[in-house]
N, C-alpha and C positions, 0 to 999 in steps of 0.2 A: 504494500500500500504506500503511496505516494505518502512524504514528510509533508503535514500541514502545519499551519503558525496561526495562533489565535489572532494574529496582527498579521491580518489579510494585506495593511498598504504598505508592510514595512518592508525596508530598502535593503539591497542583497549584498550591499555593500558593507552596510551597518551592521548587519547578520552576521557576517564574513568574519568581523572585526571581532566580536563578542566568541564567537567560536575559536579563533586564532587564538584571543589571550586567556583560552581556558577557563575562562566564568564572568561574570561579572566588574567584579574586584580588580582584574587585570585591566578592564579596560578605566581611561579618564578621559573624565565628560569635561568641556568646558562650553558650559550656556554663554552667549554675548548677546545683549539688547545694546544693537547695532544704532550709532546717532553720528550727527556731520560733525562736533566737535568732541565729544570726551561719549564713549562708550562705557558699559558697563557690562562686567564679566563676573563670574564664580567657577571654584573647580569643586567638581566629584567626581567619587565614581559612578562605574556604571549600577551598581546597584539600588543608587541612589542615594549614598550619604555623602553628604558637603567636610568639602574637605578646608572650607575658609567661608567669610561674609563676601557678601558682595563689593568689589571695588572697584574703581575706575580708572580708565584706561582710555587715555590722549588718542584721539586718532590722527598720528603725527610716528615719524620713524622712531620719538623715543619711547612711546607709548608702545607701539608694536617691540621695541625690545626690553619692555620693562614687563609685555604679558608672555613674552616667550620665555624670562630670566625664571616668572614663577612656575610655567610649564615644567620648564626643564627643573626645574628644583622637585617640583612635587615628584615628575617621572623618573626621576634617580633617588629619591627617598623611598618611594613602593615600588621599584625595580619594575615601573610599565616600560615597555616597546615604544618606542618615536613612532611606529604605525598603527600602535594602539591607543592612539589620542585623537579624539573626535572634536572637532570645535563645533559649533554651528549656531546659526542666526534667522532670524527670520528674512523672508524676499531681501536681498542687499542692494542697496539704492548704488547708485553710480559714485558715489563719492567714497565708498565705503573699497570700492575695487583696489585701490593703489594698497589700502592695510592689508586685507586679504592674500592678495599676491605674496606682501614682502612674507606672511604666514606659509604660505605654499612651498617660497622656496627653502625654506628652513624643513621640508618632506612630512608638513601637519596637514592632515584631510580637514576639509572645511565644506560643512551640510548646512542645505538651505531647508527650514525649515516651513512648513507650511504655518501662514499667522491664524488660520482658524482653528487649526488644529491646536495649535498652541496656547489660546487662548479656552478653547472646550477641554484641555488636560490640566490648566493649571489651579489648583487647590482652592482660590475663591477668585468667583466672578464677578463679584457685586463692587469689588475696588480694580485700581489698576493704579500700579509702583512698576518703576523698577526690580522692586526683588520677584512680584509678582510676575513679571511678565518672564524673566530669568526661568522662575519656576516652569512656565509651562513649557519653554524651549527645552528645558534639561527631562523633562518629563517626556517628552517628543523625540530626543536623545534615545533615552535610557528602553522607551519600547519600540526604538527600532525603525523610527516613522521618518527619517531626516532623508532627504537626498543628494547626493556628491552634486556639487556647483558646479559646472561646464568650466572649464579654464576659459578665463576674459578675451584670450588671443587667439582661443579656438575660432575654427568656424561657425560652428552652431552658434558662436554666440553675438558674433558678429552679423549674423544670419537672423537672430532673431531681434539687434540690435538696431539692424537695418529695417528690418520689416515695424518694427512697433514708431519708428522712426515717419515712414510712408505712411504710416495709416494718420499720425498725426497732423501730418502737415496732408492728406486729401482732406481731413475735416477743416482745416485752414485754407484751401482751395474753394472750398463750397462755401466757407465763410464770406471769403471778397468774392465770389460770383453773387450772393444776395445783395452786399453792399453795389457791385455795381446795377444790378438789376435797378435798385433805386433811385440811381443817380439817370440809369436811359429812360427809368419813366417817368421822370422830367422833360430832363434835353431830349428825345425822340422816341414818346411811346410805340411799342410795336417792334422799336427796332430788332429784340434777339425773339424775336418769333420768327423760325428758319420758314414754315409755311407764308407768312405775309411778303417778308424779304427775298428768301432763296438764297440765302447765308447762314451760313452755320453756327450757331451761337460760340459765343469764345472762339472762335479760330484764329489763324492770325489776321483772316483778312479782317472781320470782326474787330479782333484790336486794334490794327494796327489804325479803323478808320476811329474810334471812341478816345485813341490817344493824340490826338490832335485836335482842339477846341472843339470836339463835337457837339454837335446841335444837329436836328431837324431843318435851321433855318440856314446852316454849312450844307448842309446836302440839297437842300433848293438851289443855294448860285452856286455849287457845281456844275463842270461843264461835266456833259454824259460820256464824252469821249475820254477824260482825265479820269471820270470813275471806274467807268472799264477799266484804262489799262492800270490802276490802283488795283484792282480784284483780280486782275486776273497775273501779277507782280504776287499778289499773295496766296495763288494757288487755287481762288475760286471756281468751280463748274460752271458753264455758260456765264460766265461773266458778264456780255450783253444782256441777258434778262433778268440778271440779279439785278443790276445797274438799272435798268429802266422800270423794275415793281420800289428798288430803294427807292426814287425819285418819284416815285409815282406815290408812297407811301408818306413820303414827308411832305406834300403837295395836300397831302388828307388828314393828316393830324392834327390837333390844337397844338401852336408852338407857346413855349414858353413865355414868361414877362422876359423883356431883355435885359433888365439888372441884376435878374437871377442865373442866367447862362454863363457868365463869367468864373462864379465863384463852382457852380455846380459843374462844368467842364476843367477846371485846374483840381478837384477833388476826382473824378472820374479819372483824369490821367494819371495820378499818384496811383491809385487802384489797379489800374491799368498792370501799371510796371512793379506791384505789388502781385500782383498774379503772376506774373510770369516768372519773378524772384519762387514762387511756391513753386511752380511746374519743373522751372528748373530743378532744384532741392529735388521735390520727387523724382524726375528722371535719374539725378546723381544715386537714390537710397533704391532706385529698383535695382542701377547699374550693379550698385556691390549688392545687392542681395541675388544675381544673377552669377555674375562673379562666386559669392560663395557656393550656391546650390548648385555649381557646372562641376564641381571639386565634392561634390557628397554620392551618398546613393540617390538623395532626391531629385536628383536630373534623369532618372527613368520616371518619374512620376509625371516627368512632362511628356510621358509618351500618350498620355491617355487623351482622346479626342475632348477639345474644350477646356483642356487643364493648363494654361498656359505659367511662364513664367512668375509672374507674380504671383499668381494665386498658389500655387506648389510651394514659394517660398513661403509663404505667408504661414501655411500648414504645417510645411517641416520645424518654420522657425518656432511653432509651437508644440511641437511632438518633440523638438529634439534629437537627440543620439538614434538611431533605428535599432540597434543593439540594444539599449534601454527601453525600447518600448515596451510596453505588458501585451496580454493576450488584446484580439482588437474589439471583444465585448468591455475591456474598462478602456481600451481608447476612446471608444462612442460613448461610454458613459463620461469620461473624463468631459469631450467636448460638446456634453450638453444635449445631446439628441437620440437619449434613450428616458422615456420617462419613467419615474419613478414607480414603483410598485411595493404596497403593501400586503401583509400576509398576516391574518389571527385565525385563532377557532382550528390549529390545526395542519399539517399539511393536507388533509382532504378537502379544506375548504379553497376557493378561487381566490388568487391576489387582485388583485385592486389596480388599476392601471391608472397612476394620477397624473400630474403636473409635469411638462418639463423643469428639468433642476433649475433653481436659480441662482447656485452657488458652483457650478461649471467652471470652464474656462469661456467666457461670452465670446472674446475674440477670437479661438477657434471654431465653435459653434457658426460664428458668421462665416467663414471664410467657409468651413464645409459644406453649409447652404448654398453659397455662391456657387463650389464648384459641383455640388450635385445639380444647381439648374444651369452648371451652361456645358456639362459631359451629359446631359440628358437634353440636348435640344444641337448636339452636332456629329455629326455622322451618322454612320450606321455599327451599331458595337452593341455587345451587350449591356454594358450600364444604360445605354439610352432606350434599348427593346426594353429593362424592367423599369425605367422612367416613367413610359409610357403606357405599360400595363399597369400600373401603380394608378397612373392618371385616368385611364378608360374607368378603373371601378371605383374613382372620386377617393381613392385612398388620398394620405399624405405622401406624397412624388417625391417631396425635396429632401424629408427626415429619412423616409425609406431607403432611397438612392443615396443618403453619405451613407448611409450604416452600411451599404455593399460599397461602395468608394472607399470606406478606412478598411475592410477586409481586402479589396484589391488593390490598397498603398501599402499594408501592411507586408503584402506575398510580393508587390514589385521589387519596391524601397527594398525590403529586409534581402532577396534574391537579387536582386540590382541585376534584373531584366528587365526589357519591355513590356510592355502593356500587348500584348498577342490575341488576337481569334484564337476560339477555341479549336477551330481546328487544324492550327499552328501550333498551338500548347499542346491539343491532342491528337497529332497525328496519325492519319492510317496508314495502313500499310500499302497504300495505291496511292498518296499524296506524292504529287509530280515536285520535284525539286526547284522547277521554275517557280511555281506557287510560293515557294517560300520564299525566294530571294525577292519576287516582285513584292510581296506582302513587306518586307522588311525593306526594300526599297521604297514603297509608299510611307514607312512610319520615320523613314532617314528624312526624306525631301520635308516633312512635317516637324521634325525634330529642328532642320536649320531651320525653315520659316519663322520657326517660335524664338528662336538664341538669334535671328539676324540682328535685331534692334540693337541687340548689347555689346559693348567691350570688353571684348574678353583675351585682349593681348597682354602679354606676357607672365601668363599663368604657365608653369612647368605642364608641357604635353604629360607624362605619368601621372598626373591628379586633371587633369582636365579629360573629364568621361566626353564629352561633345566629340572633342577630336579623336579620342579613343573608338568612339562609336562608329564615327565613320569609317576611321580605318580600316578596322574590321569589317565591316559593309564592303566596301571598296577591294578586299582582300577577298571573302565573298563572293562575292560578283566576276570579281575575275580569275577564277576558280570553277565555278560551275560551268558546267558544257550550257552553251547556248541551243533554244528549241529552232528546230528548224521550222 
């Protein structure tokens, strides 16, 4: 019978540690309630008795060598191992990384603890101190609940550094697209309505005409001929009939007072060039989160129809290590999209199917919705045939299709193969050899399509899977006898 553990979330690393140093006792806990100036720490052990009060600790280089001096003192008093010393803290903010570090290189493990958890173990809840919140971290410790912290120079961590980075600044994106919405339904109601103009909202033609004293009453004494070749300098479609519904458009509108167009058009053009500072930033935070995920296993993740770049990073940057991941029933619970179910009276009685969690991960939850409605609305594959059976019998489509989406990230990612037909995966014994090379020659051409946008020069060819792929393909190809 398979070894079970009453502590179903505890970390195998932690586990690891307690079993190496032969009991308890062997192993030293050190809880930190992590802050930007002066920290606070305690040592015990693992079976939970404090081996001092809580004291404080600079987070500054003498402060990191004033908590290793009592590390090490304590760990040569009770003869612990240097790998049988656990530190760990709750989520560790950015400021917190430079201390951490100078800890790692001195070969101390350092767990991030979960703060719910921490706070639901520690002794009373009704206050919050310092010693108090200590207590819950070392109690999160000691059963085993903590997890090893990604090294700050890793990938994944920069992977997901980058990714939480983008999603802030698209919500700052959408910010100044409101602010300007209200500054053109001023100076030229209508304007970013693509149906009345035949302009694309935000584009550049878009900005680049709102960044120049724009008005309704500028696009009246415009000549038709300078507007064209403005729209069509910026890329616009039919650039003659954009130009003649804009003029035709601003011809119909109420124009502004004209004492108000001065001040409402030098506000629009800061905006203006405040957006484009955002797009910028985000194309820089996709560029390295593309960079990172071409250097993991999560670049076969972009083999899947609809699963492009961003969205795959966004995922990985929240699952992490693929070696670290659990079974892909607590992945979907992890990210939100398995609901809750309770159970009395019984195992003969029916569980209870309630709520989605609302104590998840929300920002992978989202990103797995996204990528189950846009791998269930392109090609033809199986995620999108159960999309759409899912949909013909009014089920829920999008919760359904991630819960097979993290089972088929889980067997891509984890095997760091493609996303394959099944009957590529399960070949018969009369499967023509052409078939298979065209089938993986159709997911190559699809694979550059998705990494063209990105820079991905001078990354070591032996970590960059893209180029590895191809090769292989290309080696492939010219290998197989050709059909006649």
């Amino acid at each position: 019978m398979k070894n079970r553990s009453l502590y179903g979330s505890g970390s195998q690393e932690v586990r690891a540690c307690f079993e190496r140093a032969g009991g308890p006792d062997g192993v030293l806990v050190v809880p930190m309630d992590l802050a930007k100036d002066e920290h606070v720490a305690m040592l015990c052990l693992g079976g939970g008795q404090c081996l001092c009060r809580p004291f404080a600790v600079r987070n500054s280089a003498e402060g990191a060598a004033y908590l290793l001096e009592r590390i090490e003192g304590v760990r040569r008093q009770r003869g612990i191992e240097r790998q049988n010393v656990l530190i760990g803290g709750e989520d560790p903010a950015a400021y917190t990384f430079n201390f951490i570090h100078r800890l790692r290189l001195e070969g101390l493990a350092f767990l991030r603890v979960n703060a719910a958890q921490a706070s639901r173990l520690r002794n009373n809840r009704r206050a919050v101190s310092d010693s108090l919140a200590l207590d819950g971290i070392g109690q999160a410790l000691i059963q085993q609940r903590g997890r090893m912290l990604e090294s700050f120079d890793g990938l994944y961590c920069g992977l997901k550094s980058a990714a939480r980075s983008r999603r802030r600044l698209v919500r700052d994106e959408t910010a100044w697209k409101n602010r300007i919405h209200r500054n053109t339904d001023i100076l030229f109601p209508g304007f970013l309505d693509r149906g009345l103009t035949g302009i694309v909202p935000f584009s550049q033609a878009s900005l680049a005409l709102m960044e120049e004293d724009f008005s309704c009453l500028k696009i009246r004494r415009c000549r038709l001929d300078t507007l064209v070749r403005q729209l069509q300098r910026h890329g616009t479609r039919k650039p003659e009939e954009a130009a003649a519904r804009l003029k035709a458009l601003a011809d119909e509108v109420l124009p502004p007072a004209p004492l108000l167009i001065p001040a409402e058009a030098a506000g629009l053009a800061v905006r203006v060039r405040m957006l484009r500072a955002v797009r910028e930033a985000i194309a820089m935070e996709e560029n390295q989160m593309a960079r990172c995920l071409v250097q993991t296993p999560g670049f076969y993740a972009t083999s899947i129809p609809g699963l492009g770049v961003v969205l795959a990073g966004h995922i990985m940057a929240e699952y992490g290590r693929p070696d670290l991941w659990p079974a892909a029933d607590n992945m979907a619970s992890y990210g939100g999209i398995v609901p809750r179910q309770t159970q009395t009276g019984g195992p003969s009685c029916p569980a209870r199917i309630g709520h989605l969690p609302l104590d998840a991960n929300r920002i992978l939850k989202d990103y797995l919705l996204q990528a189950a409605f846009q791998t269930g609305n392109t090609g033809e594959h199986r995620l999108r045939q159960h999309y759409l059976s899912v949909e013909h019998r009014d089920g829920k489509s999008r919760l359904s299709t991630a819960k097979l989406l993290v089972r088929i990230l889980k067997q891509v990612v984890g095997s760091e193969t493609a996303y394959l037909p099944l009957e590529i995966l399960r070949p018969g014994p009369d499967l023509p050899q052409g078939r298979v090379v065209a089938c993986l020659g159709d997911i190559t051409a699809r694979l550059l399509a998705k990494w063209k946008p990105y820079d991905l020069s001078g990354i070591d060819p032996s970590v960059n899977r893209l180029q590895q792929w191809k090769e292989s393909f290309d080696d492939l190809a010219a290998s197989s006898p050709s059909e006649e």
